[in-house]
C-alpha positions in Angstrom: -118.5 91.3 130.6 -121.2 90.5 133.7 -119.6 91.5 137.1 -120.0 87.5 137.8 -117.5 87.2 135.0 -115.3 89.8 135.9 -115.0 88.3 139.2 -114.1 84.9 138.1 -111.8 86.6 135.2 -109.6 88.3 138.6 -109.7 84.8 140.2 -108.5 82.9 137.9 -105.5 85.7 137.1 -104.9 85.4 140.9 -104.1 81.7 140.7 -102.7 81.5 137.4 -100.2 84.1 139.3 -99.4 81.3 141.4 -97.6 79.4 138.5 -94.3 80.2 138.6 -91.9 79.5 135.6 -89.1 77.5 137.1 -86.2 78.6 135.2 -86.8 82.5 135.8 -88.6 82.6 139.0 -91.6 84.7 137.9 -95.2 83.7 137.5 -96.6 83.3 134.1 -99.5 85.7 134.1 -96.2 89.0 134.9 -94.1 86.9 132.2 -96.8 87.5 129.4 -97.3 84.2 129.0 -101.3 83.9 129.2 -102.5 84.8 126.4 -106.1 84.3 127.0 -109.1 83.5 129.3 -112.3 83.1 128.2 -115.8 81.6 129.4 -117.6 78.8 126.9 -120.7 77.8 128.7 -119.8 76.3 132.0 -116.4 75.6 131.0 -113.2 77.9 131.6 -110.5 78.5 128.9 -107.1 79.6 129.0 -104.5 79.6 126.6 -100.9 80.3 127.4 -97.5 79.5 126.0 -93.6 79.4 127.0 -90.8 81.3 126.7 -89.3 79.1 124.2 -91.4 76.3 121.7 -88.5 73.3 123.0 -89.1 74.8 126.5 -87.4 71.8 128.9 -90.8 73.0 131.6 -93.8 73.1 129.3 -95.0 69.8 130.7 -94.8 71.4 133.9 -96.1 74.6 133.2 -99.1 72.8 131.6 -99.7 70.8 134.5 -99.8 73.5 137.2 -102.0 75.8 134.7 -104.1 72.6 135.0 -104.2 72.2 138.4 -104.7 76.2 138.9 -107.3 76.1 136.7 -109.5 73.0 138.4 -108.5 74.7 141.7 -110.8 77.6 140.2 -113.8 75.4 138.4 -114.3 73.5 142.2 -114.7 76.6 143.8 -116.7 78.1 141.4 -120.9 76.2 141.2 -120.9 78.8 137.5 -118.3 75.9 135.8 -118.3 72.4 135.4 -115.0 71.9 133.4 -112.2 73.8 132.2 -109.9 73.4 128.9 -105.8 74.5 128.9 -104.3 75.1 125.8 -100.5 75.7 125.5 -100.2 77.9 121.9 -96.9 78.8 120.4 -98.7 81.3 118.2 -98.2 84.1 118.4 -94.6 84.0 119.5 -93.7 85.1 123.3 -91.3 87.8 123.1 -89.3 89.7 126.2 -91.8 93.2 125.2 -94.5 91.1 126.5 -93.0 90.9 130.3 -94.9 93.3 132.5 -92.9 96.1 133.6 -91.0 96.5 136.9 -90.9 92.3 137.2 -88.3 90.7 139.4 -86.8 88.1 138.0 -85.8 85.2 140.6 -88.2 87.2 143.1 -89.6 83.3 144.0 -86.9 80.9 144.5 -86.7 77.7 142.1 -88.0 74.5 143.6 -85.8 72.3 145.4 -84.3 69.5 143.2 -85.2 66.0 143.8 
């Protein structure tokens, strides 16, 4: 991996840290749930999945990984596009939280 790409690699774990799950107030990237990011070209990859395959917030999830993601490629002159995936394979399992998290450490969004 080029230092470029390492650079971008920490930037876009930065923002995907931003993406917090709703229901257990913990971002995505501490929860396990990123599974991978990856460079095609000019385009940036990630795939990540939920907590549960009937997960009532992986529409959400999906669209802030989106938006996290885009954030990343209009900063960034390296990348033109970007491609989310949400995977349910493998299966997300609790071993996969990173150690010490929090949970509820970011309150849930305010109902509307």
């Amino acid at each position: 991996m080029s230092n470029q790409t390492g650079h971008i690699r920490r930037r876009v774990v930065r923002k995907l840290r931003s993406v917090i799950d709703p229901e257990l107030g913990v971002n995505i990237v501490d929860l396990g749930l990123v599974y991978q990011i990856r460079f095609d070209d000019q385009k940036i990859v990630v795939e990540f999945t939920t907590t549960t395959p009937g997960c009532p917030m992986r529409r959400f999830l999906q669209q802030q990984v989106e938006k996290a993601v885009k954030e990343i490629v209009a900063e960034e002159e390296t990348f033109t596009t970007y491609e989310v995936n949400m995977v349910m394979k493998p299966d997300w399992a609790v071993e996969m939280i990173k150690e010490g998290v929090e949970f509820f450490s970011v309150p849930p969004p305010p109902r509307e």
